[in-house]
MIDOSE-1310 file (N, C-alpha, C; in nm, 2 decimals, decimal comma, always signed):
residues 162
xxxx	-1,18/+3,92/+14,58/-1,10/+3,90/+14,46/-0,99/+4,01/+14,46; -0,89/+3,98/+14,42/-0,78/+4,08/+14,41/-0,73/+4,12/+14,30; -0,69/+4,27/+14,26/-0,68/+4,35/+14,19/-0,64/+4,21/+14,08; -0,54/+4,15/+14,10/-0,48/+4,06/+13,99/-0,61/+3,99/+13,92
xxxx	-0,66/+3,92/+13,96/-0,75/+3,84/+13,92/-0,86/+3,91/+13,88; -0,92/+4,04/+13,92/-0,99/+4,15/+13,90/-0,95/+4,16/+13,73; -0,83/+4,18/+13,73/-0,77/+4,24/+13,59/-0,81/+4,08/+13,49; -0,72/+4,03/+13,54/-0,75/+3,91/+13,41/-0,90/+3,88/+13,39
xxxx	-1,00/+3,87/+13,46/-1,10/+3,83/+13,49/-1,20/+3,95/+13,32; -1,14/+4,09/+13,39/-1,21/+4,17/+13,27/-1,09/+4,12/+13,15; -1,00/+4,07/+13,11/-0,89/+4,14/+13,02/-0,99/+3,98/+12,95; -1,01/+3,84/+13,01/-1,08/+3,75/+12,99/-1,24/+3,75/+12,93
xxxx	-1,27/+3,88/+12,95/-1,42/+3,89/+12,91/-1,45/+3,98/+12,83; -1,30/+4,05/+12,78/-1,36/+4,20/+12,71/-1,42/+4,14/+12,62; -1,39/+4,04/+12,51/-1,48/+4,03/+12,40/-1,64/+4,08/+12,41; -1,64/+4,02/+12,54/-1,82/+4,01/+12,57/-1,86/+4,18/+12,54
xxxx	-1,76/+4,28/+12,58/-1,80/+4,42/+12,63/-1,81/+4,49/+12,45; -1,70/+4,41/+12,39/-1,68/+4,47/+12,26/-1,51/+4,50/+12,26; -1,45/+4,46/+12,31/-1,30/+4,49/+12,33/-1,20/+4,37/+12,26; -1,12/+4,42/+12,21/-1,03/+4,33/+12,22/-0,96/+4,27/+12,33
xxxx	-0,90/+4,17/+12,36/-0,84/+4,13/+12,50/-0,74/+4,23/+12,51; -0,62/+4,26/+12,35/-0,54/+4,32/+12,34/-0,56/+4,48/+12,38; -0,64/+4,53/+12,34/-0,64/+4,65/+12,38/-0,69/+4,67/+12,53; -0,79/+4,58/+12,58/-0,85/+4,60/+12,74/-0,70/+4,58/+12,82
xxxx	-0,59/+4,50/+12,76/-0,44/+4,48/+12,82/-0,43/+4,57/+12,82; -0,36/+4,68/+12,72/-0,26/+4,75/+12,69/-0,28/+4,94/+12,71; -0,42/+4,93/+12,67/-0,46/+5,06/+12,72/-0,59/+5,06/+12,83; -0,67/+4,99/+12,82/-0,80/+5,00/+12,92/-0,74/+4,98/+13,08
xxxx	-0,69/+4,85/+13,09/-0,63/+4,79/+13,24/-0,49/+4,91/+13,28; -0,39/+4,94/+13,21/-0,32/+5,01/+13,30/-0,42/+5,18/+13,34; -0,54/+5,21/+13,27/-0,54/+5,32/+13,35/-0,69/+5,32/+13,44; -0,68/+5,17/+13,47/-0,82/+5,16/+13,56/-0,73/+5,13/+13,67
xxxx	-0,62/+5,03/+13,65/-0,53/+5,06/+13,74/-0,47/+5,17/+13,82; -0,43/+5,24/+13,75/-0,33/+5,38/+13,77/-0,48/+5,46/+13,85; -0,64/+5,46/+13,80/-0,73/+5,53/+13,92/-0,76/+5,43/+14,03; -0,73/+5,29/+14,04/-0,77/+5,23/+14,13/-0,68/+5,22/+14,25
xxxx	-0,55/+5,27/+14,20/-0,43/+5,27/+14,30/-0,45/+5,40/+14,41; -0,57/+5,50/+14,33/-0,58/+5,66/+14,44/-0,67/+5,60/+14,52; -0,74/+5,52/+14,53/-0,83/+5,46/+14,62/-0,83/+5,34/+14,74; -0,84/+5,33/+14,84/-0,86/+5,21/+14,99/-0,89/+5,08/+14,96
xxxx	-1,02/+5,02/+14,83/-1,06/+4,96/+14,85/-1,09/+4,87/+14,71; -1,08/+4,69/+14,72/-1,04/+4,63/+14,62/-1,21/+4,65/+14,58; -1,32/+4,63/+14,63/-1,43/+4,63/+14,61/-1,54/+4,74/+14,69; -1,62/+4,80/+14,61/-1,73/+4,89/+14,63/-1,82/+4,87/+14,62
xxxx	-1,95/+4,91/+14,75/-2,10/+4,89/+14,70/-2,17/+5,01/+14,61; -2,23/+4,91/+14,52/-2,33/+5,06/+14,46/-2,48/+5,03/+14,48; -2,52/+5,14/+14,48/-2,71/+5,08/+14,51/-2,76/+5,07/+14,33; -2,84/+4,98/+14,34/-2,93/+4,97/+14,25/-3,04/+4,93/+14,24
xxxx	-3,13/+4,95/+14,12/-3,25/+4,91/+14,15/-3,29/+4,80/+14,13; -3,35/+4,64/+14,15/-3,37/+4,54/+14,12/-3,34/+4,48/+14,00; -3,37/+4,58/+13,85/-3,34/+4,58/+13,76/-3,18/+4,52/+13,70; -3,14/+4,58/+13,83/-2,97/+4,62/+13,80/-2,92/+4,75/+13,74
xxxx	-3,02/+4,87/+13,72/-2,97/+4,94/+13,69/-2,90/+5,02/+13,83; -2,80/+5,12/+13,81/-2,73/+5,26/+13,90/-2,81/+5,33/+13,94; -2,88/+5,32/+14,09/-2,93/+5,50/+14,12/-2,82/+5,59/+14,09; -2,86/+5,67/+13,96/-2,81/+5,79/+13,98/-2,84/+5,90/+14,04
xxxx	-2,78/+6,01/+14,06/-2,76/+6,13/+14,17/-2,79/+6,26/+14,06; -2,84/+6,35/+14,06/-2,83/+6,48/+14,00/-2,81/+6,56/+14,14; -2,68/+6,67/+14,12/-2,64/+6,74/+14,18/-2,62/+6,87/+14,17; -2,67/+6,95/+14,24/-2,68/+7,09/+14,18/-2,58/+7,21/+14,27
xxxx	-2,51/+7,29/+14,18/-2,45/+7,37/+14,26/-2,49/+7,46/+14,32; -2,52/+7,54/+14,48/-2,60/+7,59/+14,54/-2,59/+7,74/+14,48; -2,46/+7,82/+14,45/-2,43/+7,93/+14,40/-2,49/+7,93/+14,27; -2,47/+7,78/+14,16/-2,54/+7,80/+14,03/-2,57/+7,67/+13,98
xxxx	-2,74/+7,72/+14,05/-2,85/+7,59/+14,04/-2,87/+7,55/+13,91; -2,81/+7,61/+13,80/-2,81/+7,61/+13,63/-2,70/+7,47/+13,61; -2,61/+7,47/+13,66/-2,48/+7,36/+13,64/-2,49/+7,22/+13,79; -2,54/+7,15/+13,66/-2,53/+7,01/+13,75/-2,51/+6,88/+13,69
xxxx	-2,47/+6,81/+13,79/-2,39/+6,67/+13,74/-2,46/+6,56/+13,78; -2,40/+6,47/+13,71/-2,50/+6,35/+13,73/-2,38/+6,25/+13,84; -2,40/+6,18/+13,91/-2,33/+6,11/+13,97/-2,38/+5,97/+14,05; -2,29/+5,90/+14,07/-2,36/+5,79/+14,15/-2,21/+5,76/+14,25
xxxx	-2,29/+5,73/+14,35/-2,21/+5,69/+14,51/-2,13/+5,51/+14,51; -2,05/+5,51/+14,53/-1,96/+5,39/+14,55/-1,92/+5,40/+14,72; -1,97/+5,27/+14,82/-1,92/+5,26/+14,92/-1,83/+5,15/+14,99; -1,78/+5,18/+15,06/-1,67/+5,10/+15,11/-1,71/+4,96/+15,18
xxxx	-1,84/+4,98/+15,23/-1,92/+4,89/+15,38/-2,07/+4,87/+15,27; -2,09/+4,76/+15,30/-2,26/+4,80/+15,27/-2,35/+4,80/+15,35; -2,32/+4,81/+15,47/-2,41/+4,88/+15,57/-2,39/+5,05/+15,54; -2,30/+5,12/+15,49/-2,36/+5,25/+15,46/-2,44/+5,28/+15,34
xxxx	-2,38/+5,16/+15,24/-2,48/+5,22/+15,11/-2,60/+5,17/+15,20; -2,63/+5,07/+15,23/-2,81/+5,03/+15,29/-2,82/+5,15/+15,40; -2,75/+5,25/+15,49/-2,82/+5,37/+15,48/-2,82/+5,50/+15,46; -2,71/+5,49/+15,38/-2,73/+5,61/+15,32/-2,85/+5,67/+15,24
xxxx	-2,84/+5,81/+15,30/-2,97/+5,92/+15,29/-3,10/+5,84/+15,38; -3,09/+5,71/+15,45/-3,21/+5,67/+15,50/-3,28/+5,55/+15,37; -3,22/+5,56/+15,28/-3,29/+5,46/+15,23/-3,33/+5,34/+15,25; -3,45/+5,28/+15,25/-3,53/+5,17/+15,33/-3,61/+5,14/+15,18
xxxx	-3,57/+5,16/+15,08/-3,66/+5,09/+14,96/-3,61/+5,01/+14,89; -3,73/+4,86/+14,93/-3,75/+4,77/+14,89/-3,70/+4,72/+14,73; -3,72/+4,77/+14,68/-3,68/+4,80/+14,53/-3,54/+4,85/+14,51; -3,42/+4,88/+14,61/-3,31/+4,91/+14,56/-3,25/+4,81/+14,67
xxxx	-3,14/+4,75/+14,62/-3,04/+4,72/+14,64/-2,92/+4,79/+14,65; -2,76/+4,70/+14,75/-2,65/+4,75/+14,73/-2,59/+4,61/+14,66; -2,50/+4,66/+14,56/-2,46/+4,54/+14,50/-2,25/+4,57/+14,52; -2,20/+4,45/+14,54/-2,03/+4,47/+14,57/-2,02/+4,48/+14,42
xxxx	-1,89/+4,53/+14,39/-1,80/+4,55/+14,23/-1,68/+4,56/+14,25; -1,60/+4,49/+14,20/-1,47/+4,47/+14,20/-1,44/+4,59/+14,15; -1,33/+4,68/+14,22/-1,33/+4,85/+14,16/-1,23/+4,85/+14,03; -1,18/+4,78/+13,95/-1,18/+4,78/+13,82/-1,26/+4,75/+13,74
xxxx	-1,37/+4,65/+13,78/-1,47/+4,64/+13,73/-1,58/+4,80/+13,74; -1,61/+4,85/+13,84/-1,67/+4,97/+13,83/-1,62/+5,10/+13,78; -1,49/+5,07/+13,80/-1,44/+5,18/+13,68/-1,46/+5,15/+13,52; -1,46/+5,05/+13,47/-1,48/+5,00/+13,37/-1,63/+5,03/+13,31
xxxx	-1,72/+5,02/+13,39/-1,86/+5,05/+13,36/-1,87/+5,17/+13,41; -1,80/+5,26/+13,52/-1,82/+5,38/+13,46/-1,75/+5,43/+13,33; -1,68/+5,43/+13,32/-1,59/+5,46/+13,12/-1,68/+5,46/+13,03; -1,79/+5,37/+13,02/-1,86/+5,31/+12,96/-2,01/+5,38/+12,99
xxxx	-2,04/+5,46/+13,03/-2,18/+5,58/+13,08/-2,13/+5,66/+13,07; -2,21/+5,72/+12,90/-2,19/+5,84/+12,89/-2,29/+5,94/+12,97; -2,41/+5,94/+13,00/-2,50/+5,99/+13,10/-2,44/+6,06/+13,19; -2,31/+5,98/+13,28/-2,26/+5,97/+13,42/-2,16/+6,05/+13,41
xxxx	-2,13/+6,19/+13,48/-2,03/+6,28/+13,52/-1,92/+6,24/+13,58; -1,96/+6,18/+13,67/-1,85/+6,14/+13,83/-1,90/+5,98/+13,91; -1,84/+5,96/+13,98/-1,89/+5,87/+14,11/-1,78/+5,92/+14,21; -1,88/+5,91/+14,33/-1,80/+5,94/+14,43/-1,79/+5,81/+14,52
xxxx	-1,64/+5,75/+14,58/-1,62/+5,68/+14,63/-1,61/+5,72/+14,80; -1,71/+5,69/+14,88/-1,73/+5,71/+15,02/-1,61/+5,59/+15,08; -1,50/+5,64/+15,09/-1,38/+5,61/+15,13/-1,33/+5,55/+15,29; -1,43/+5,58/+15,36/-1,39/+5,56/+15,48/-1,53/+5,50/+15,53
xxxx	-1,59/+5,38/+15,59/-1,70/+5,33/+15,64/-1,74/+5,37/+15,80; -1,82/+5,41/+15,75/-1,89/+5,50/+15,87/-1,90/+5,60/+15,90; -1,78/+5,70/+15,75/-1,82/+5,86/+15,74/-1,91/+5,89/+15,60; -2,03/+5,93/+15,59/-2,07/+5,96/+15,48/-2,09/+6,08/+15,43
xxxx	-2,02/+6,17/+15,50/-2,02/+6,31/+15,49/-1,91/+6,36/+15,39; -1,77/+6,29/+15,33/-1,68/+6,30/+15,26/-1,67/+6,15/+15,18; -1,60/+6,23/+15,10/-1,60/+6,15/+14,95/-1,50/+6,19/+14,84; -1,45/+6,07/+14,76/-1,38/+6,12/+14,68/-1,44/+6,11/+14,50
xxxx	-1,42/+6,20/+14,48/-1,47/+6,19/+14,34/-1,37/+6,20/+14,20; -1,44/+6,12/+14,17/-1,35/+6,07/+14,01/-1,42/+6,09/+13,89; -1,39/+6,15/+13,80/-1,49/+6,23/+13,68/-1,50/+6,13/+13,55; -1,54/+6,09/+13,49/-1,58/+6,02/+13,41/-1,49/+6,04/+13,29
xxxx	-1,46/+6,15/+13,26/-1,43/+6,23/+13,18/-1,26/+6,19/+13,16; -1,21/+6,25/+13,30/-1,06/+6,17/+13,33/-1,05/+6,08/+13,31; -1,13/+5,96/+13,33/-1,07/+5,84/+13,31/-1,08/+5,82/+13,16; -1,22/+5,86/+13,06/-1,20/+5,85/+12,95/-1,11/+5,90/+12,88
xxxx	-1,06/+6,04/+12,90/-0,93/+6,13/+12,80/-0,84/+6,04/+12,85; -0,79/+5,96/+12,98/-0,69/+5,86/+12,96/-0,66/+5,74/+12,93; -0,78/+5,67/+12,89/-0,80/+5,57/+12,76/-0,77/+5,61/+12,65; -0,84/+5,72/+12,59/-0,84/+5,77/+12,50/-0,69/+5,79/+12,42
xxxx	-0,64/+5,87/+12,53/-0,49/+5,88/+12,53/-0,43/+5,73/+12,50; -0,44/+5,66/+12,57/-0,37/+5,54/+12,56/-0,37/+5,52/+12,41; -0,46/+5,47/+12,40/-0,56/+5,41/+12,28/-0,45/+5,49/+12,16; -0,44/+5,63/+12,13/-0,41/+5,73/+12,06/-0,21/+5,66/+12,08
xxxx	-0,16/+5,64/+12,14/-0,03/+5,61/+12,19/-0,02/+5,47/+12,15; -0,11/+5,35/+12,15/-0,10/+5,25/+12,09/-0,11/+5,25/+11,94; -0,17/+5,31/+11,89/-0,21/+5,31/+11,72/-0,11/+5,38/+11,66; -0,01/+5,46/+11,73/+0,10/+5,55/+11,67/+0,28/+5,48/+11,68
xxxx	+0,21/+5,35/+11,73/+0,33/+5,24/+11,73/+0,33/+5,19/+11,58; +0,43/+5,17/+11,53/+0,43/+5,10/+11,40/+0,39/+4,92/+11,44; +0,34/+4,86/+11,35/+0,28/+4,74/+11,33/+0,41/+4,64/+11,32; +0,39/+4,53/+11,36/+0,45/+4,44/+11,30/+0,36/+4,40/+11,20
xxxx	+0,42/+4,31/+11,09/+0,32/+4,30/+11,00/+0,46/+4,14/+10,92; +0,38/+4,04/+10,85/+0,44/+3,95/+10,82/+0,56/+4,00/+10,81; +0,61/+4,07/+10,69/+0,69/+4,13/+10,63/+0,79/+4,13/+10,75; +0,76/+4,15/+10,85/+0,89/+4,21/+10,94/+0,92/+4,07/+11,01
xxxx	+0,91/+3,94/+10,95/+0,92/+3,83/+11,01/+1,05/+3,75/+10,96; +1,13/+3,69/+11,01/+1,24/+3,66/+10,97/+1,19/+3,51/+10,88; +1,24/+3,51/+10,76/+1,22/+3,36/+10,62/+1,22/+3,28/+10,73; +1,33/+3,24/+10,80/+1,32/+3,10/+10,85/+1,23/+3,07/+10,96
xx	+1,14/+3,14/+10,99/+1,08/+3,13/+11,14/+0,96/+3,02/+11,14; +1,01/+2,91/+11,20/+0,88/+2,82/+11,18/+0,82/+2,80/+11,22
């Protein structure tokens, strides 16, 4: 599926998320857009567990094992997510996501720090990471930039308009 159809497909179903269509247009899609453009790939695997829930990741920094993040891995192939770190359990899956769709559900996990998108199939040693946080202060932003537009409102409708 392609970014286009990717887009209408969520802008078609926000109600279900809690969205208006209008707002998933106007501020949600141009900045899942605007992070999906830094990335290779129209779709990513993620592993999960049967359930459907995200393996998440806790990550610790080696200099300060006190500060760590939560994260979960996005792959390009799903022959790497099936083996990356060796995993062979039965109970997890890799599932494909349209990567405005997975951006969208990450926005949406507050739990979730980051995901790192393994960018290249068949290197799993680099990765690019995207913070949860960025993408939310740029909704947010939006959101803040659409509400500070003046309204149309009947009033501003011309008598004769039929």
């Amino acid at each position: 599926m392609d970014r286009k159809q990717q887009v209408k497909l969520l802008v078609d179903d926000a109600p279900k998320y809690g969205v208006s269509s209008q707002i998933m247009e106007q501020a949600v899609v141009p900045v899942l857009e605007l992070f999906a453009d830094r990335l290779k790939h129209w779709e990513y695997f993620v592993i999960q567990t049967l359930d459907g829930d995200w393996v998440l990741t806790t990550l610790s920094d080696r200099s300060r094992p006190s500060e760590q993040k939560t994260i979960i891995y996005a792959f390009a192939s799903l022959k790497d997510a099936a083996n990356f770190q060796g995993s062979s359990d039965s109970k997890l899956i890799a599932t494909s996501l349209p990567i405005t769709h997975l951006l969208f559900q990450v926005f949406s996990l507050d739990r979730l720090d980051s995901i790192i998108f393994m960018e290249t199939p068949g290197n799993l040693n680099t990765g690019t990471e995207l913070r949860r946080a960025d993408l939310q202060n740029l909704i947010q932003d939006r959101l803040r930039q659409l509400s500070t537009f003046p309204q149309k409102t009947s009033r501003d409708l011309p008598p004769n308009l039929a």
